[in-house]
C-alpha positions as CSV (number, residue, x, y, z in Angstrom):
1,X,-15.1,5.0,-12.0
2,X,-18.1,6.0,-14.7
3,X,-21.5,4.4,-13.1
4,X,-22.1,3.3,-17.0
5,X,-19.2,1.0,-16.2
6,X,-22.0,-1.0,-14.3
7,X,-25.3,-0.8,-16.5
8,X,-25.0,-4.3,-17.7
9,X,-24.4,-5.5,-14.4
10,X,-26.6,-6.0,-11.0
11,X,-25.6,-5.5,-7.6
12,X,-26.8,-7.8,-5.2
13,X,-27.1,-8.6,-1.1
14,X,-28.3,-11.8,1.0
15,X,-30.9,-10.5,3.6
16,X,-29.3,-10.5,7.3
17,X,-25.7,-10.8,5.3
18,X,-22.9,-8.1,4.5
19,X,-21.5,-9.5,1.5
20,X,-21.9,-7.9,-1.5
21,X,-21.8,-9.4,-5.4
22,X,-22.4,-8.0,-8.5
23,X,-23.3,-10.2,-11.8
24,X,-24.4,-9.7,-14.9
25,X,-28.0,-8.2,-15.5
26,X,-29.4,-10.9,-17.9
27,X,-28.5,-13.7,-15.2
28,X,-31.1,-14.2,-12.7
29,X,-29.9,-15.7,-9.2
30,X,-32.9,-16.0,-7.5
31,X,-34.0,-18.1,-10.3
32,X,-31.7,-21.0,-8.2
33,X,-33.7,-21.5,-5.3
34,X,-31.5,-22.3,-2.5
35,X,-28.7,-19.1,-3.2
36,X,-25.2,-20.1,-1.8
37,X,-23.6,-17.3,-4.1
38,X,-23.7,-16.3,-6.9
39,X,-21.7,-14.0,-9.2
40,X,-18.5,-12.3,-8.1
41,X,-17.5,-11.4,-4.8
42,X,-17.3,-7.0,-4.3
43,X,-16.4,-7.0,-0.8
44,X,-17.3,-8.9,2.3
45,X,-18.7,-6.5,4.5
46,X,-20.6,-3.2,4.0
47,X,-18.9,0.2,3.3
48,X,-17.4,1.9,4.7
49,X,-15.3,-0.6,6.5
50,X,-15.8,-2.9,3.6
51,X,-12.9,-3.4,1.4
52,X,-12.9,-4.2,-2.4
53,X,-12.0,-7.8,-3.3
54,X,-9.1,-8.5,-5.6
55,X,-10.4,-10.1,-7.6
56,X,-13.3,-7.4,-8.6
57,X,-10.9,-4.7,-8.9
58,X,-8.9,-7.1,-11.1
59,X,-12.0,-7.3,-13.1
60,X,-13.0,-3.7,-13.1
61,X,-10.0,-1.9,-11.7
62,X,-9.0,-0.9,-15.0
63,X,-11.9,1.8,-14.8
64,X,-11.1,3.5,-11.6
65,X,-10.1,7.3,-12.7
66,X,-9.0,7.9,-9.1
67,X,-7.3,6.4,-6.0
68,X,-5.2,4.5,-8.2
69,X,-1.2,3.4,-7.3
70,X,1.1,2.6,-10.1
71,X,4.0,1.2,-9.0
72,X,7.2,0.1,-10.5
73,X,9.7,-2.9,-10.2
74,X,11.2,-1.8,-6.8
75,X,7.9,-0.7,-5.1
76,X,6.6,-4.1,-6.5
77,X,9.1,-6.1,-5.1
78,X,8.5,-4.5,-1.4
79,X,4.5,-4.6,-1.9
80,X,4.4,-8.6,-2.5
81,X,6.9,-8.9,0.6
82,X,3.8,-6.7,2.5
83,X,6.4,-3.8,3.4
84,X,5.0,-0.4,3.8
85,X,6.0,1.6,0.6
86,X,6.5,5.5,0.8
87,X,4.4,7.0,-1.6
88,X,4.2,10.3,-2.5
89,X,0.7,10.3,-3.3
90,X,-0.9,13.6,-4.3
91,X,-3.7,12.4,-5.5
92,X,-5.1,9.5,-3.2
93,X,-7.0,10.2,-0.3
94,X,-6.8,8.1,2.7
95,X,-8.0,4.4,2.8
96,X,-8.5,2.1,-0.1
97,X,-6.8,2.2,-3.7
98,X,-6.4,0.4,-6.6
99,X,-3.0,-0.9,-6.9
100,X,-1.2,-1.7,-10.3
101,X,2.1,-2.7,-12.0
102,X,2.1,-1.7,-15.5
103,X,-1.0,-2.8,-17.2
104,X,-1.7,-5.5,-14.5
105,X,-4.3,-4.6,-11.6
106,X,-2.5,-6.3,-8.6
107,X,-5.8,-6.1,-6.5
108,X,-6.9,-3.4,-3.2
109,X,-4.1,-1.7,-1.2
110,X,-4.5,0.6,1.8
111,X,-3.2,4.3,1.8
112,X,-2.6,5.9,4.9
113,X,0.0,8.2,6.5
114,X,2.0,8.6,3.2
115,X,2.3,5.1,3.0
116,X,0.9,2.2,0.9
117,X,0.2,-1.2,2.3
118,X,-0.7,-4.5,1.1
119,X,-4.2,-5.3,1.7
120,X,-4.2,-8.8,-0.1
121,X,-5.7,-11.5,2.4
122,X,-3.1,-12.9,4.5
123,X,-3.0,-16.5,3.0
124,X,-1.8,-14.9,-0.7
125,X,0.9,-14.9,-1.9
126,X,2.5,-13.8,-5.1
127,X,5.5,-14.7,-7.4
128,X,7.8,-12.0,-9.3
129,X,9.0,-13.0,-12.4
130,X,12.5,-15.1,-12.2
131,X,11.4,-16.1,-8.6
132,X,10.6,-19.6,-7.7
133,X,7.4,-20.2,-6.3
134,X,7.3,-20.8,-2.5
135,X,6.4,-24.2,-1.7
């Protein structure tokens, strides 16, 4: 991922916390007094056991120009169940990727021993199309 991707954009930390956000530049969240959060969520704790949040890489994902996992209808299906998929993956390295189906970012998977892995939280779930939703 280009760092120009981020030039309108400011990365930020609570003091004695590990999260870190990123929001736009212009916006000021110090301005608020009293900071809960503000912005969106990169990951929870620092790198490098910090993971990337879905939700960011869904945002900027689309930009990554390496560690990146395309998968199609029959890797999906097995990735949503939280199987282990068999990639052959010549041009990941070990840890954290960027996982997508077609032009959709799914969110932050986990590459290891040739294999891929779900790394969505464990209270997501997700729906394939023609599936009902679980209730």
């Amino acid at each position: 991922m280009s760092l120009t991707t981020f030039n309108d954009y400011r990365f930020w930390q609570k003091i004695g916390r590990t999260e870190i956000w990123i929001a736009p530049k212009d916006n000021e969240p110090f301005a608020l007094g009293c900071l809960v959060s503000f912005g969106m969520l990169v990951m929870r704790r620092d790198p490098p056991r910090g993971k990337p949040t879905s939700i960011f890489l869904q945002r900027f994902g689309s930009n990554a120009n390496r560690n990146i996992v395309h998968l199609n209808d029959e890797q999906l299906a097995h990735y949503v169940r939280r199987e282990a998929i068999e990639i052959e993956a010549s041009q990941l390295s070990y840890g954290d990727c960027v996982v997508a189906h077609g032009r959709q970012i799914l969110g932050c998977g986990r590459y290891e021993d040739g294999h891929l892995r779900n790394a969505w939280p464990k209270h997501a779930t997700a729906v394939l199309p023609g599936q009902a939703p679980m209730v």
